[in-house]
Backbone as a ProteinNet text record, in pm:
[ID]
protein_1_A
[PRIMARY]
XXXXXXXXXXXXXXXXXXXXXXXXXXXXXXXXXXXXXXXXXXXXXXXXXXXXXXXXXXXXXXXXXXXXXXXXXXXXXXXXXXXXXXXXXXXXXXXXXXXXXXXXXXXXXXXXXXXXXXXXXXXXXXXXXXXXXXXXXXXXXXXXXXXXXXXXXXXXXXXXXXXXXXXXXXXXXXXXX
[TERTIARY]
6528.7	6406.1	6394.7	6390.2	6354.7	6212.8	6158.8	6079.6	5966.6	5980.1	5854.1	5808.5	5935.2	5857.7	5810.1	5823	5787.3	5654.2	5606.7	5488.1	5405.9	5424.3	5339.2	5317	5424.3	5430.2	5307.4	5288.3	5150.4	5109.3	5079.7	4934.2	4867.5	4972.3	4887.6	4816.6	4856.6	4786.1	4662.5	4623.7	4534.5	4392	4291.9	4145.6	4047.3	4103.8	4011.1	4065.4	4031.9	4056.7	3980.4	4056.4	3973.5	4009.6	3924.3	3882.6	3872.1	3961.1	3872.8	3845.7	3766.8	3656.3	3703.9	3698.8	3715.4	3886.2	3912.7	4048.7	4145.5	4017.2	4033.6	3919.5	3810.3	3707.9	3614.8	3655.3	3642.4	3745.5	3741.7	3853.6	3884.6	3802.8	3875.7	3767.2	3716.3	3617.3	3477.2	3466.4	3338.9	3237.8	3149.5	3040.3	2924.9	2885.9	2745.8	2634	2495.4	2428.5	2334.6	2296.4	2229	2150.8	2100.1	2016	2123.2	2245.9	2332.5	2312.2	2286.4	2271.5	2450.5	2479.8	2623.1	2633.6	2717.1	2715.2	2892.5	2888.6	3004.3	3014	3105.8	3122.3	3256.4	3178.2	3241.9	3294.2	3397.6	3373.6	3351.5	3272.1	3223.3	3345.9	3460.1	3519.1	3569.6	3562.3	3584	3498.5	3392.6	3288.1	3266.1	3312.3	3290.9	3389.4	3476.3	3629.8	3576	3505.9	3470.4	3375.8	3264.9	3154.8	3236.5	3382.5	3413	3524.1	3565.7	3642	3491.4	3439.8	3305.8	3287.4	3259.2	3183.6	3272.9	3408.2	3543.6	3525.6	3389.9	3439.8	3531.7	3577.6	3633.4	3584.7	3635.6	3565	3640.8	3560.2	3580.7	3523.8	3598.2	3523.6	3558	3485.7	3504.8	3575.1	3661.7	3738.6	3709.6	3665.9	3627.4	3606.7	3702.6	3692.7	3542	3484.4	3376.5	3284.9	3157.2	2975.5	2951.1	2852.9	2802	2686.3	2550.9	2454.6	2511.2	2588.4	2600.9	2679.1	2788.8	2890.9	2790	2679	2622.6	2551.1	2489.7	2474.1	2526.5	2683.9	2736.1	2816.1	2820.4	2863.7	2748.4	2620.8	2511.3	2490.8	2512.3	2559.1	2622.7	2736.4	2849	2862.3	2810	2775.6	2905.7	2907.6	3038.7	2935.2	3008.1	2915.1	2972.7	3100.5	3142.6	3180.9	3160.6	3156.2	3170.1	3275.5	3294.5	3308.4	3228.7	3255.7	3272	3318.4	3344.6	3464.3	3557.7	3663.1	3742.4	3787.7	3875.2	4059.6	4036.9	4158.2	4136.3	4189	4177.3	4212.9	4352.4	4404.2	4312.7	4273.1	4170.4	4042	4028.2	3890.7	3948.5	4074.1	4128.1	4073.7	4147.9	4184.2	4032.5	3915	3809	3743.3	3770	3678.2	3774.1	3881.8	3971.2	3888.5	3880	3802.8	3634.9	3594.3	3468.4	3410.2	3571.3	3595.5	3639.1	3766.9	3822.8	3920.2	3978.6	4118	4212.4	4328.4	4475.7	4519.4	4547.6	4620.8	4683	4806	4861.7	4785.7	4693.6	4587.4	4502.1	4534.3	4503.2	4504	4468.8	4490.7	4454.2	4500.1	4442.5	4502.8	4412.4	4426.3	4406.1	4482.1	4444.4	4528.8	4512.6	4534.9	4627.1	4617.8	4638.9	4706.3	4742.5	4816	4744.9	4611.9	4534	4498.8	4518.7	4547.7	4664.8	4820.6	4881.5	4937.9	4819	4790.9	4750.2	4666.9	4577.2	4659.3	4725.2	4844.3	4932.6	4970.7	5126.9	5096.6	4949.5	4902.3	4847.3	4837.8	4806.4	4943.7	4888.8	5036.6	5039.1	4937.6	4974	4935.5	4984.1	4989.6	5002.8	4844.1	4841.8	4815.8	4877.6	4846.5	4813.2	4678.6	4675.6	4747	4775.2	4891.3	4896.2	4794.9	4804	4795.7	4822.4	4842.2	4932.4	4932.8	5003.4	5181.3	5284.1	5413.7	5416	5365.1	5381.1	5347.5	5224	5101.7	5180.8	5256.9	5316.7	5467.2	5536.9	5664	5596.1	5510	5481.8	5394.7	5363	5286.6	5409.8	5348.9	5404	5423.9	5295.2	5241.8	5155.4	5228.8	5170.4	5075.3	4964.4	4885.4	4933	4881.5	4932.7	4796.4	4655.4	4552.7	4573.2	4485.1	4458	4313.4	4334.7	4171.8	4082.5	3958.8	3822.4	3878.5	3948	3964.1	4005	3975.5	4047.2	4146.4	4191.3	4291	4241.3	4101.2	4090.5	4069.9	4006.5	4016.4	4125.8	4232.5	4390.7	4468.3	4426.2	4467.9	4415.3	4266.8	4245.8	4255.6	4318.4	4369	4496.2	4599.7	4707.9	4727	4611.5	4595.3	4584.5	4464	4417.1	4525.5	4581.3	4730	4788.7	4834.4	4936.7	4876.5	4751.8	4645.9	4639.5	4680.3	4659.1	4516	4426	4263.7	4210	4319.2	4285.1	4228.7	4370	4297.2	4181.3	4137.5	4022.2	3882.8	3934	3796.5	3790.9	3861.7	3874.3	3835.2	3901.9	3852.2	3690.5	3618	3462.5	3451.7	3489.8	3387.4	3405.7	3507.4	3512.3	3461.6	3396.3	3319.2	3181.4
10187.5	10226.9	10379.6	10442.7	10600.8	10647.8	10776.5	10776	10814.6	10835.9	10788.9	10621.7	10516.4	10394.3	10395.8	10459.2	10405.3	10469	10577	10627	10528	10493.2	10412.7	10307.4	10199.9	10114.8	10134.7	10241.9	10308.8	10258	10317.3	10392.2	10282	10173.9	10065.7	9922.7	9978.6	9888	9930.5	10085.7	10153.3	10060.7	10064.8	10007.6	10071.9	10169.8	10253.2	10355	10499.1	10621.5	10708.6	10771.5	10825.5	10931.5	11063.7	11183.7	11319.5	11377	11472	11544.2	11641.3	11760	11880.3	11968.6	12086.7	12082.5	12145.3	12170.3	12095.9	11967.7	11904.9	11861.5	11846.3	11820.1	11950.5	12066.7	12181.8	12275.7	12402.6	12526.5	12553.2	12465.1	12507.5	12623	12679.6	12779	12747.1	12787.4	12764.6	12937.4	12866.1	13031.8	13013.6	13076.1	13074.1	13145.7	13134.8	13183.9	13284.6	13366.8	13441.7	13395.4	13316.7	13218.6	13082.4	13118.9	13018.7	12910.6	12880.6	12754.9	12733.5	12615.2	12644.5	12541.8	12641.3	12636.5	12587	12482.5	12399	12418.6	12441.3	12422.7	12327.1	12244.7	12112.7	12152.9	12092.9	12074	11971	11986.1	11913.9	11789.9	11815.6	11725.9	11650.6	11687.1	11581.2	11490.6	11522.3	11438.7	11352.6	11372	11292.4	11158.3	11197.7	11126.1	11041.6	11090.6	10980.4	10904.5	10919.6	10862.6	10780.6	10774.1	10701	10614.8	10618.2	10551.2	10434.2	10468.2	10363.9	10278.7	10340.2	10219.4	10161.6	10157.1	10067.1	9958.6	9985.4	9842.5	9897.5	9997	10020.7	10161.4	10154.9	10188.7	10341.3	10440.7	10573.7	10583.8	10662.5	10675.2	10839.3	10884.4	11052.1	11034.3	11071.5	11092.6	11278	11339	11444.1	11447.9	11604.1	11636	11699	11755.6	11848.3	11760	11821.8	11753.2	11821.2	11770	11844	11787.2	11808	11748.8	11741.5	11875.9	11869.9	11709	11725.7	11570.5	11472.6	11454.5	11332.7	11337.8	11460.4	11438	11447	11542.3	11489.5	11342.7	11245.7	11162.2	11072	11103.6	11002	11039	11164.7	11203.8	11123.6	11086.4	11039.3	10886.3	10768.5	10685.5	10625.6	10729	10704.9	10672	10490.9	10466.4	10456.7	10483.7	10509	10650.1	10693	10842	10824.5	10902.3	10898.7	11035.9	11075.7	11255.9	11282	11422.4	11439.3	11350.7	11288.5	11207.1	11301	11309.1	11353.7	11264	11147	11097.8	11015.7	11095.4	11038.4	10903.9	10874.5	10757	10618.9	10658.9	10516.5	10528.9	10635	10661.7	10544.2	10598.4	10481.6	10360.6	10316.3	10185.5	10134.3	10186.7	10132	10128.6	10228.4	10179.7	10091.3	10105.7	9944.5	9828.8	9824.8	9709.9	9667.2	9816.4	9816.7	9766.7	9812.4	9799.7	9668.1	9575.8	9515.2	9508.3	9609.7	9663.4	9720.2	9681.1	9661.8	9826.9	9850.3	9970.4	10035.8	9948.3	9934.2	9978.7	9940.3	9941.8	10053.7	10178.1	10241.9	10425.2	10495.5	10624	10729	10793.4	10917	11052	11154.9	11293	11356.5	11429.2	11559.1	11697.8	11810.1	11928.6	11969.6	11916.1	11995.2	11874.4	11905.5	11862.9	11770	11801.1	11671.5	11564.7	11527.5	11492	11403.2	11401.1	11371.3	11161.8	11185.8	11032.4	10943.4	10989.2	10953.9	10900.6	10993.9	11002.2	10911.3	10893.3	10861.5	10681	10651.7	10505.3	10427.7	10501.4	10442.1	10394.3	10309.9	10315	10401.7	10518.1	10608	10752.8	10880.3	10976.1	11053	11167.4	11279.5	11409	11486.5	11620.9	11720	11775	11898.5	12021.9	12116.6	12129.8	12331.3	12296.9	12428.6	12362.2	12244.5	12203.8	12261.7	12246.9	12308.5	12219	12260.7	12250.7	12072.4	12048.7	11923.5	11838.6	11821.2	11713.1	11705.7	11805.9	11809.4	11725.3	11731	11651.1	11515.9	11489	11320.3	11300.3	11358.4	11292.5	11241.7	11142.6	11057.3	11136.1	11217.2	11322.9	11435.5	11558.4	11629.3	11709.8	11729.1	11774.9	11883.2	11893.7	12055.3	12134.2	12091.6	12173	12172.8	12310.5	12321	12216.7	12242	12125	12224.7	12138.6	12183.9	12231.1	12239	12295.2	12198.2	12080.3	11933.5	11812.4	11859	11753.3	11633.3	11621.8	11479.4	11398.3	11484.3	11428.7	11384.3	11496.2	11460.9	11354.7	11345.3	11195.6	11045	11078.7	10940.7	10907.8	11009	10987.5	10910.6	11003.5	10947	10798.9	10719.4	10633.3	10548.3	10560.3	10505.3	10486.3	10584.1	10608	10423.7	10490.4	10394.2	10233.7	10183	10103.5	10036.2	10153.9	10096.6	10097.8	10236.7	10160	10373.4	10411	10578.4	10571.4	10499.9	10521.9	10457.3	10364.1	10255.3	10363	10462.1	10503.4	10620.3	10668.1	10784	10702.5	10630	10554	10528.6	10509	10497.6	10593.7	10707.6	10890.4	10903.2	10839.1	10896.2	10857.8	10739.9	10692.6	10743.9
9424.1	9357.2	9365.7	9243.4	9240.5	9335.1	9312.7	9410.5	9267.1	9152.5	9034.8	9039.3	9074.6	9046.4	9201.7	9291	9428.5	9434.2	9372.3	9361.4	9286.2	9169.8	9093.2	9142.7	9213.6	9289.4	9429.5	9452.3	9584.5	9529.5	9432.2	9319	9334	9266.3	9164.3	9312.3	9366.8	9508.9	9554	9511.9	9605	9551.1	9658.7	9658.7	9738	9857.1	9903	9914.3	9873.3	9877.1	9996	10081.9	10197.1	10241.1	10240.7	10205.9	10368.8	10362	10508.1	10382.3	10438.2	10389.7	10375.9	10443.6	10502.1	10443.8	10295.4	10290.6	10163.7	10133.9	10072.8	9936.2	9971.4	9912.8	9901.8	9995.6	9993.9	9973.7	9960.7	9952.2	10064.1	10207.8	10328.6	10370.6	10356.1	10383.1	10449.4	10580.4	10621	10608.4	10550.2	10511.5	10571.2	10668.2	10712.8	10676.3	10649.7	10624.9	10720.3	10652.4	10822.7	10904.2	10846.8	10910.6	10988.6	10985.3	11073.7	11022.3	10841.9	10796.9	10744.9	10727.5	10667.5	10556	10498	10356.7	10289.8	10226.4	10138.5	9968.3	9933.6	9795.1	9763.7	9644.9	9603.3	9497.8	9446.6	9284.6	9200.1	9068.7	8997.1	8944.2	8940.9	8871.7	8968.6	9100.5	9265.4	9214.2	9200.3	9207.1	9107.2	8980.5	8855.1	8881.3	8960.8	8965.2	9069.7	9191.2	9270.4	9225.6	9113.6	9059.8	8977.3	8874.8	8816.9	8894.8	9012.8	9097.4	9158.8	9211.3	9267.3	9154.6	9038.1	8918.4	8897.1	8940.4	8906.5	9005	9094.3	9236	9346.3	9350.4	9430.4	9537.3	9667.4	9797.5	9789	9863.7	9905.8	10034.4	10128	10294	10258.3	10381.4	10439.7	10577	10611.3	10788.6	10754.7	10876.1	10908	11066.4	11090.7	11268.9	11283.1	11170.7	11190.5	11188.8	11227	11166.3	11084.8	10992.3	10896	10792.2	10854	10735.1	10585.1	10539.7	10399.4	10357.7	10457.9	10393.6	10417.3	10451.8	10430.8	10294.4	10273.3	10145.2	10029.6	10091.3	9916.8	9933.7	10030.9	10024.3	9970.7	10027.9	9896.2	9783.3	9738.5	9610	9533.3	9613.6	9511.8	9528.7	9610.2	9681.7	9756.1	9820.4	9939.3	10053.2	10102	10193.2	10323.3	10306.3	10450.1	10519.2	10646.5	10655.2	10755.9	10835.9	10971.9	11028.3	11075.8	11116.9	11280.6	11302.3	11451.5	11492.8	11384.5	11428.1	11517.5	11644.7	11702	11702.1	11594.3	11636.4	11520.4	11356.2	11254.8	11239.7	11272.1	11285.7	11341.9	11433.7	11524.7	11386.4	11377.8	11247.8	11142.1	11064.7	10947.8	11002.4	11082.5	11174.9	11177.6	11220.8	11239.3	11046.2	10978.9	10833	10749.8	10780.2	10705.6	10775.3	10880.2	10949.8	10874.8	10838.4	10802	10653.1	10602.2	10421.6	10422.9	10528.4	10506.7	10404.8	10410.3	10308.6	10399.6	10378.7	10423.7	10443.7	10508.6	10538.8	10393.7	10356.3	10243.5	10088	10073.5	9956.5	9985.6	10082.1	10116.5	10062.2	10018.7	9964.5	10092.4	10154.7	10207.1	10162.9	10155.6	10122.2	10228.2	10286.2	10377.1	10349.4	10405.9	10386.9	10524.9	10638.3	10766.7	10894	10954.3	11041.3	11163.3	11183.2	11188.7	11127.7	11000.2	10914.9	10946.8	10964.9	10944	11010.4	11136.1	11163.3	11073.2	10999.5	10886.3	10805.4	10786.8	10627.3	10658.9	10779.8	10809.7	10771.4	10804.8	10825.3	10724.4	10599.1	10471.9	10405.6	10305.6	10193.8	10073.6	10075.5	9989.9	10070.5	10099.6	10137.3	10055.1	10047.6	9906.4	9969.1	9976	10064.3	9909.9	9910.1	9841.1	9847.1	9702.4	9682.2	9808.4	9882.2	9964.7	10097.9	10130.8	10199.1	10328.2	10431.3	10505.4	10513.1	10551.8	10532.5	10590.2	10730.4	10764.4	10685.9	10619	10539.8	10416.2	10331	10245.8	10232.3	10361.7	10417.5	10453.6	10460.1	10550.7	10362.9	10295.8	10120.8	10087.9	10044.4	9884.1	9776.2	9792.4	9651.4	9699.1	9626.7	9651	9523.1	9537.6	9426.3	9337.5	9235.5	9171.1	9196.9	9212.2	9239.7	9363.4	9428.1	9574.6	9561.2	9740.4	9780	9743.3	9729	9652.9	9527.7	9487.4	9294.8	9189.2	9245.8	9173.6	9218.6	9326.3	9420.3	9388	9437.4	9479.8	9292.8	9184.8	9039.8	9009.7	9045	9041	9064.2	9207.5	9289.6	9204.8	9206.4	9126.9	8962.5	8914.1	8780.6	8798.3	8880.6	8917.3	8946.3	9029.5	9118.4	8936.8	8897	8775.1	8673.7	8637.9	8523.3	8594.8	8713	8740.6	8732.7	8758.3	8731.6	8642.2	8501.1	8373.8	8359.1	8443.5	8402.9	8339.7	8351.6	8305.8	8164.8	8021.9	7949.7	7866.2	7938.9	7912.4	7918.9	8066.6	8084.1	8001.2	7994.3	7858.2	7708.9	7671.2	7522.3	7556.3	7677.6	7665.5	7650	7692.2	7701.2	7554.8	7481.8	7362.7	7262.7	7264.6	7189.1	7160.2
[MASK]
+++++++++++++++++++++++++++++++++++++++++++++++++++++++++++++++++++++++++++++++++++++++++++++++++++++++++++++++++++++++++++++++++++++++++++++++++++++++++++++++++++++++++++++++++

């Protein structure tokens, strides 16, 4: 098996997609305010992609080492209902929201950027490192993005996921109507 049908072959299994933050769903940048408030920037088409991945029935979590009021709210933003933050040991994190989702390791998508990360990655059946990813996360992906994190990775990923699905251009023929 080539490694195009072994990708699509991921793809077309995935049912929960699961997200760190900081690198990925962000540009990696923490900005504080003077007031020591801290401050995230998303992008809009992360978010459209996770709003049209949910209305498909299918599950999104957050794994994150940091805290952060903001990821709770852009995760109700987008109605990501699983969120696990302050993970010090991504892997046991997976391990406990497969339990929570009740979805197979296998049927599994994770994205990370960094080398904490790479428990995470190693334990799904699909591994997506964004494309500024650091050298390890990039060697242990399946796939590696052509956007950096926060600039479209994660839209990227679930097009990809969808293509292979057979459910991409269904949802495009609705927008176009």
């Amino acid at each position: 098996m080539n490694k195009e049908t072994s990708l699509i072959r991921r793809c077309s299994r995935i049912e929960l997609l699961v997200l760190d933050v900081d690198g990925v769903l962000t540009d990696g940048r923490i900005v504080y305010s003077d007031s020591g408030e801290e401050l995230k920037a998303f992008h809009v088409r992360d978010g459209s992609g996770l709003k049209l991945w949910t209305s498909l029935g299918k599950h999104a979590g957050i794994i994150t080492g940091r805290r952060s009021p903001i990821v709770e709210r852009r995760a109700r933003e987008l109605d990501i209902a699983h969120v696990i933050q302050g993970a010090n040991d991504k892997k046991a994190a997976l391990v406990k929201m497969l339990g929570d989702v009740g979805v197979a390791a296998e049927k599994t998508c994770a994205i990370g950027d960094d080398i904490v990360d790479l428990p995470m990655l190693r334990a799904c059946g699909l591994a997506i490192a964004v494309a500024d990813a650091c050298a390890e996360a990039k060697e242990d992906a399946h796939y590696v993005t052509t956007a950096p994190g926060g600039r479209g990775a994660v839209r990227e990923a679930i097009e990809l996921i969808l293509r292979a699905q057979g459910r991409w251009q269904g949802i495009v023929a609705q927008h176009r109507q």
